[in-house]
Every structure is written in C-alpha cells, then in structure tokens.
Phi, psi and omega in degrees: 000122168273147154295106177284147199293179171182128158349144195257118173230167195283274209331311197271008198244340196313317189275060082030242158167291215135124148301115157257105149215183164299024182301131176073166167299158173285131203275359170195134163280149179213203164050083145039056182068011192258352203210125150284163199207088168265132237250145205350091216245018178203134207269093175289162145218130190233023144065157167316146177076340190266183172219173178259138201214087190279119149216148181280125203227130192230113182228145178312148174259167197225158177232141164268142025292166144219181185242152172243119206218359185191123171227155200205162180209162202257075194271009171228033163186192185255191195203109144236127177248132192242089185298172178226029107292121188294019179295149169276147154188210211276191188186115177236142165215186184184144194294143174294125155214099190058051160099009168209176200293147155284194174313151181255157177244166180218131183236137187254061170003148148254166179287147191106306173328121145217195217223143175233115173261137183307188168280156185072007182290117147332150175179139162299184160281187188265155195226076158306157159228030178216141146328130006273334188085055163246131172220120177285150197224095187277120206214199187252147175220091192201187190270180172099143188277136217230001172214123193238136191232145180252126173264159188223078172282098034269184170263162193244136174301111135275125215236135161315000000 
C-alpha cells in the first residue's frame, strides 16, 4: 500500500525525533539585540563512548512517487540532518516493532526545515527532491557498530 507524504510538524514527528527550524519566536535574543537565538532545539545522544561528530553529505536528488527499498537506524546515537539548501525534502520513518520497522510514515520537510532523528529510529536513506542535495549532518562518532539497515521487500510506493 503507498504511503502518502504529509507535512513534517514537531507533534507529528515527535516520536521520532525533533524539527529543526526557526518557527515562532526566538526563545532568546542575544548579539545586543541583532540575533534570535532558538534555543537547544534537538534531543542529541552520542551513546557511551561517542562524540558529536559534523559531516558534510551530498545526495542524488529524487522525485516523488518514488519506492523506498531499504531503511536502516542508528542504536548508539541520534542523526540530525540540516540542508544547506532551503529545498525541501523527504524524510521517511518508522515506529520500532519488535526489532524491525513498522508501518512507515513520509514527511514533506518545508523550506528551512531540517530534522534530529533519535537514537533507534527506522528511517530512510537521505532523499532530497531538489539538486545538489547538500546537508550538514550531525551524528556519533565512536567505536561500535552504529548501523542496522532492514532492506524492505517488496519496496513500498511513496506519493506526493
């Protein structure tokens, strides 16, 4: 059955992980009055051992409809992906049920948006729909294997 997109808002992404945009007021002025400042605004975790770790990441962009054919999480840290394009894009996930993904959801990023996925989420690959498809991308950087990926047969249809 496809999953149709749907807005990305915090209540519906929350179990999840955290919206990151500037939505609403800034929760501090700072810089003398020159700068909103909203403030820790992603629940990070870098697990026993880890670090906060930025890379930079360049991915094909996709059109929707597209199939989702693999999904994978991260069980010793959190994932925030930030663009560094205002283009909007996709963000697929999914609730843990019993140790592998449940039904999946598809969130349609507004421009400006980007996402802190928790630690143990299902989650997609990163999926731009716009060229070049750059994000800086903050995550754990330590030993221990930090990625479990489910390829997911058949692939399920994702629609605009």
């Amino acid at each position: 059955m496809p999953v149709k997109t749907e807005p990305l808002t915090p209540a519906a992404f929350a179990p999840f992980g955290d919206v990151l945009d500037c939505a609403g007021d800034p929760d501090r002025i700072i810089n003398a009055g020159l700068c909103g400042r909203w403030h820790d605004r992603a629940r990070l975790d870098f697990g026993p051992g880890g670090r906060a770790g930025i890379s930079l990441f360049r991915s094909q962009a996709r059109a929707l409809p597209c199939a989702c054919d693999l999904v994978e999480r991260h069980p010793l840290g959190s994932q925030a992906f930030i663009p560094m394009t205002p283009d909007p894009f996709l963000v697929i996930v999914a609730p843990d049920a019993d140790g592998r993904p449940g039904a999946l959801r598809a969130f349609l990023t507004a421009a400006g948006q980007g996402i802190n996925l928790l630690r143990n989420t299902w989650h997609g690959v990163l999926t731009p729909l716009s060229a070049p498809g750059l994000f800086a991308v903050i995550d754990r950087i330590g030993p221990g294997q930090n990625l479990e990926e489910y390829p997911l047969a058949p692939p399920v249809r994702i629609r605009g």
